[in-house]
N, C-alpha and C positions, 0 to 999 in steps of 0.2 A: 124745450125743443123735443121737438118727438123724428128720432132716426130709425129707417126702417132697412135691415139687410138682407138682401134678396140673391138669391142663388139663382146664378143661372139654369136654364130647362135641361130634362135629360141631353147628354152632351152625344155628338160624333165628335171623339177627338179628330179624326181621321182627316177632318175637312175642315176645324175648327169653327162647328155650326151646329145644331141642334136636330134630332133624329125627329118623325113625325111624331114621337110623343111627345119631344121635347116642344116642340110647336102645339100640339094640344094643352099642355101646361101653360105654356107661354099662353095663351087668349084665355084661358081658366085665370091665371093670374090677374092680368089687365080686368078682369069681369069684378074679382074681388079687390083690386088697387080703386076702381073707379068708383066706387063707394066711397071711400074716404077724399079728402083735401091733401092734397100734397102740393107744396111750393116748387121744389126745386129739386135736379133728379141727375144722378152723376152715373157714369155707365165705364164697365173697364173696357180697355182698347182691344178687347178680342174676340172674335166675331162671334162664339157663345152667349156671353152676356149681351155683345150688342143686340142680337137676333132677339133674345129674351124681351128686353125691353120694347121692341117697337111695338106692339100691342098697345102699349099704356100707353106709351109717349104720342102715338094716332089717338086713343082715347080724349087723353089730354091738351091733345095739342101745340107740344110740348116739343125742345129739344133736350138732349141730356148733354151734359157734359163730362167729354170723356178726358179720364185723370189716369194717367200712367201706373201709378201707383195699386191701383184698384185690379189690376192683373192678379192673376193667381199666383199667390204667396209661392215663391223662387228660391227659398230656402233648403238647403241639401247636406245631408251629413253623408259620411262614407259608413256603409252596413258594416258594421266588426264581425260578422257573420260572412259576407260575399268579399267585403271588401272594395263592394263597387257604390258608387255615386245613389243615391235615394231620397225621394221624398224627405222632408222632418217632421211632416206629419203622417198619421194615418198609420201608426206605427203599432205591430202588435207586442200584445204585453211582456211577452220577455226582451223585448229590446228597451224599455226605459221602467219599468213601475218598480224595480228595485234599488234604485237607485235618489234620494232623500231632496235632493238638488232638485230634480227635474219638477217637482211640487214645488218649489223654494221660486215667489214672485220674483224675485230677485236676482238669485244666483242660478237659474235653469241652465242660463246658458254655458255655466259654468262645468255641467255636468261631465263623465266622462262622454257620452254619446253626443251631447249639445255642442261641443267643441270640439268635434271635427267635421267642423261642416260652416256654412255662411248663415245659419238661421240666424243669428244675434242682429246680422246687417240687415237683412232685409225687413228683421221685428223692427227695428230702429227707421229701415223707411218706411216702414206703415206708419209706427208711430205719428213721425214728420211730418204723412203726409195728414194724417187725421187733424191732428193739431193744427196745421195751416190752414184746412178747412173749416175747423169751425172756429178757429179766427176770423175770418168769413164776415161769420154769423156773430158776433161782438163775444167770444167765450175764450178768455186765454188760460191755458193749463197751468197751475199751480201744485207741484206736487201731486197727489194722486185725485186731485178734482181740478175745478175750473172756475175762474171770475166771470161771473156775468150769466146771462141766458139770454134768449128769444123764442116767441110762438113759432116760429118755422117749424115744416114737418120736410125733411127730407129723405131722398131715397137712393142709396146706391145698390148699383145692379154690380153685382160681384160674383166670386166665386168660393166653394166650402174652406178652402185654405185662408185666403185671404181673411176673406168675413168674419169665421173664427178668430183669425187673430184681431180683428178691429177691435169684436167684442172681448178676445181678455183685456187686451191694453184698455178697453174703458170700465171692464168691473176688477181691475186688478186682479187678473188672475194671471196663474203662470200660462205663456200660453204652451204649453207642451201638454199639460194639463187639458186645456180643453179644447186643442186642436184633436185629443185620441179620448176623451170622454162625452165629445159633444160632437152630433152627426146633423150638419144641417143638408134635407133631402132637395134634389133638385125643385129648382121655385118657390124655395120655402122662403117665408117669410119672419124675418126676427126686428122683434119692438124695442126699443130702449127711449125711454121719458126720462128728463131731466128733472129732479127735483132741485130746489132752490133754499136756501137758510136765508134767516134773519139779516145775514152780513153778505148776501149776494154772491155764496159760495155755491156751484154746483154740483151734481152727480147724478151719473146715467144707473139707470136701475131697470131691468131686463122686464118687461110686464108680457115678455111672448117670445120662446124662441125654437127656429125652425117647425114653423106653423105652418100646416100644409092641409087648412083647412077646405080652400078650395080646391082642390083635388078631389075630396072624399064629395062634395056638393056636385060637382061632374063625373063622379063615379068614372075617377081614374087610380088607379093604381099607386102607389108613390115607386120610383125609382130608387134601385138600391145601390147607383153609381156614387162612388167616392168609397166605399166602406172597405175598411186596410184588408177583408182579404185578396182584393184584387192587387194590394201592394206589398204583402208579406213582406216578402225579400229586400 
């Protein structure tokens, strides 16, 4: 399987839809998406992502299929700093990089920052939802890999929280970890290919991530939306 996670275009929160550059990204994209074979193509329920995608989906001819889950990662801790309600990602370094847990695959959510707050629940429905998807496709989770594979190439149109988290939960990582060391730029694009063992075991392995190759080929800019200083607090 080759899955592909695509950030939506520079965003207007404000309207929940994509600024004029975000719409130049957006057809930059579809220009580089339509080079490749893609099968089948999931999109989140909010009108950033959706906006992003119709370029390709017109390309292709294509609908997407929108999955609830594919929304932007809803996870919230209370700042020990403000004391008010925040993002769980996007976090600057004195709020978790001292703290042993928050690296720890396992026990992040356990930290003192990671639990107070819903991150554990909403990791848990991405997980769910990932999982049920690519059950799907014949691959059922076993432990930190998967029974089975297929050629499909799919593509979900997402956002930088979210998508993040897809990608720790499929390379095992913690995702607090590379929700605040991994910056995927609007429309960027991240690869993950499945490789396959002797005994039909599988595992996603990252061959491209937050690639925003077509951007520099349209001699546009990359957008520096999402980056925690606009969410310190």
């Amino acid at each position: 399987m080759k899955l592909l996670i695509i950030r939506h275009g520079d965003p207007d929160y404000s309207i929940d839809s994509l600024t004029e550059k975000g719409f130049r990204e957006a057809k930059l994209l579809s220009e580089r998406l339509s080079k490749i074979h893609i099968d089948d193509f999931y999109c989140s329920p909010l009108g950033r992502a959706q906006r992003t995608s119709e370029p390709t989906l017109a390309h292709f001819g294509k609908n997407a299929e929108t999955l609830n889950w594919l929304q932007e990662f809803r996870g919230a801790i209370k700042s020990p700093f403000t004391n008010k309600n925040r993002v769980s990602w996007d976090l600057p370094p004195y709020m978790w990089c001292n703290d042993a847990l928050n690296f720890d695959v396992n026990e992040w959510h356990n930290s003192n920052l990671m639990k107070l707050g819903n991150a554990k629940e909403i990791f848990d429905e991405t997980a769910a939802g990932v999982d049920k998807l690519l059950l799907g496709y014949g691959m059922e989770r076993e432990a930190m890999c998967y029974k089975g594979d297929c050629d499909k190439t799919i593509a979900l149109f997402c956002h930088f929280g979210l998508g993040i988290t897809v990608l720790a939960y499929l390379l095992g990582i913690s995702p607090v970890v590379a929700q605040n060391n991994f910056f995927l730029a609007p429309t960027s694009v991240t690869t993950l290919v499945t490789e396959t063992d002797s005994k039909g075991y599988s595992h996603f392995r990252a061959i491209g991530v937050g690639d925003i190759s077509h951007l520099y080929v349209g001699d546009e800019p990359m957008s520096e939306s999402g980056l925690y200083p606009n969410f310190e607090k």
